[in-house]
TORDRENMI-739668 format. One record per residue (C-alpha): y, x, z. Coordinates in steps of 0.2 Angstrom, whole numbers, padded with zeros to 4 digits, always signed. Example, Ala and Ser with C-alpha at 12.3 -4.5 7.8 and 13.67 -1.06 7.14 Angstrom:
2
-0022+0062+0039;-0005+0068+0036;
END
This chain:
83
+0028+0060+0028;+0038+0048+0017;+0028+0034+0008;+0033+0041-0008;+0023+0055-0005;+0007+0045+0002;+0007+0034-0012;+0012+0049-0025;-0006+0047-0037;-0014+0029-0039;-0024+0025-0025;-0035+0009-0021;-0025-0006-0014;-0034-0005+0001;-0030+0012+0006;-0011+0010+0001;-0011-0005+0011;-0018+0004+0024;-0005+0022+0021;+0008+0007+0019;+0004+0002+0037;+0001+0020+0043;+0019+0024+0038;+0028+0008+0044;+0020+0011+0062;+0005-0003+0061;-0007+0010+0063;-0004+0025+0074;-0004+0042+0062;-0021+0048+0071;-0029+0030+0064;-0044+0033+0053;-0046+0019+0039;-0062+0017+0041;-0060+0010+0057;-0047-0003+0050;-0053-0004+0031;-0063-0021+0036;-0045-0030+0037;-0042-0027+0018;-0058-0034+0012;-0063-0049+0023;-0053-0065+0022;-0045-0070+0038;-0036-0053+0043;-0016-0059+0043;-0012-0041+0044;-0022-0033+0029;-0015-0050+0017;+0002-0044+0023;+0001-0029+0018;-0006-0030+0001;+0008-0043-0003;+0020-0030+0003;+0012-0019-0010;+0014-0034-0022;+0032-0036-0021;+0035-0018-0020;+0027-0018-0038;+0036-0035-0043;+0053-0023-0039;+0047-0008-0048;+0047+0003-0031;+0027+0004-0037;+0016+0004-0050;+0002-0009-0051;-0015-0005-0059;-0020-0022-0061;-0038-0020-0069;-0043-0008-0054;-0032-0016-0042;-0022+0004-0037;-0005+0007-0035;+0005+0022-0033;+0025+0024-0030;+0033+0022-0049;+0041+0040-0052;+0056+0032-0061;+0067+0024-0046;+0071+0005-0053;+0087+0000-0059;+0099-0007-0042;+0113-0011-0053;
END
Protein backbone atom coordinates (compact mmCIF):
# COMPACT_ATOMS: atom_id res chain seq x y z
CA UNK A 1 0.00 0.00 0.00
CA UNK A 2 1.32 3.49 -0.91
CA UNK A 3 1.36 6.17 1.82
CA UNK A 4 -0.73 8.29 -0.18
CA UNK A 5 -3.35 5.96 0.39
CA UNK A 6 -2.62 5.31 4.30
CA UNK A 7 -2.76 8.90 4.95
CA UNK A 8 -5.78 9.60 2.26
CA UNK A 9 -8.36 11.35 5.23
CA UNK A 10 -6.84 13.26 8.35
CA UNK A 11 -5.64 11.05 10.87
CA UNK A 12 -4.00 11.82 14.42
CA UNK A 13 -0.34 12.57 14.32
CA UNK A 14 0.23 9.65 16.23
CA UNK A 15 -1.19 7.13 13.96
CA UNK A 16 0.38 8.61 10.79
CA UNK A 17 3.45 8.61 12.47
CA UNK A 18 2.94 5.32 13.14
CA UNK A 19 1.38 4.34 9.10
CA UNK A 20 4.60 6.59 8.23
CA UNK A 21 6.76 4.04 9.90
CA UNK A 22 4.64 1.01 9.07
CA UNK A 23 5.18 1.93 5.39
CA UNK A 24 8.96 2.94 5.53
CA UNK A 25 9.69 -0.67 7.06
CA UNK A 26 10.18 0.51 10.99
CA UNK A 27 7.29 -1.63 11.94
CA UNK A 28 6.55 -4.86 10.30
CA UNK A 29 3.07 -4.61 8.30
CA UNK A 30 1.54 -7.20 11.04
CA UNK A 31 2.54 -4.54 13.89
CA UNK A 32 -0.39 -3.40 15.86
CA UNK A 33 -0.11 0.50 17.06
CA UNK A 34 -1.27 -0.20 20.14
CA UNK A 35 1.69 -2.08 20.90
CA UNK A 36 4.03 0.94 19.76
CA UNK A 37 1.56 3.96 20.30
CA UNK A 38 3.54 4.72 23.70
CA UNK A 39 6.60 5.87 21.60
CA UNK A 40 4.46 8.98 20.23
CA UNK A 41 3.30 10.12 23.52
CA UNK A 42 6.19 9.78 26.01
CA UNK A 43 9.10 11.94 25.74
CA UNK A 44 12.29 9.91 25.33
CA UNK A 45 11.44 7.70 22.32
CA UNK A 46 14.13 8.92 19.43
CA UNK A 47 12.01 6.97 17.06
CA UNK A 48 8.38 8.31 17.59
CA UNK A 49 10.09 12.17 17.62
CA UNK A 50 11.64 11.21 14.22
CA UNK A 51 8.81 10.29 12.76
CA UNK A 52 6.41 13.02 13.72
CA UNK A 53 9.11 15.53 12.40
CA UNK A 54 9.24 13.53 9.19
CA UNK A 55 5.46 14.33 9.08
CA UNK A 56 6.59 17.88 9.83
CA UNK A 57 8.67 18.57 7.02
CA UNK A 58 6.43 16.56 4.71
CA UNK A 59 3.73 19.30 5.62
CA UNK A 60 6.55 22.09 5.49
CA UNK A 61 6.92 20.82 1.53
CA UNK A 62 3.27 20.56 0.84
CA UNK A 63 3.41 16.52 0.31
CA UNK A 64 0.86 16.79 3.57
CA UNK A 65 -1.66 18.68 5.03
CA UNK A 66 -1.14 19.88 8.70
CA UNK A 67 -4.21 20.30 11.13
CA UNK A 68 -2.51 22.19 13.55
CA UNK A 69 -5.38 22.73 16.10
CA UNK A 70 -5.97 18.83 16.27
CA UNK A 71 -2.54 18.01 15.60
CA UNK A 72 -3.94 15.37 12.14
CA UNK A 73 -2.40 15.25 8.93
CA UNK A 74 -3.40 13.70 5.89
CA UNK A 75 -1.50 13.37 2.26
CA UNK A 76 -2.41 17.01 0.37
CA UNK A 77 -4.57 15.88 -2.78
CA UNK A 78 -2.95 18.59 -4.77
CA UNK A 79 0.88 17.46 -5.60
CA UNK A 80 3.18 20.74 -4.54
CA UNK A 81 4.78 22.58 -7.08
CA UNK A 82 8.73 20.83 -8.00
CA UNK A 83 9.35 23.57 -10.40
Amino acid sequence: MELKDMLADWQDYDVAAFRLGVFLGVFPPDQKFSGVKRMFWMDGYPLGDMLVDFLDRMAQTGVLLKDEEDERYKWNPEPPDLS
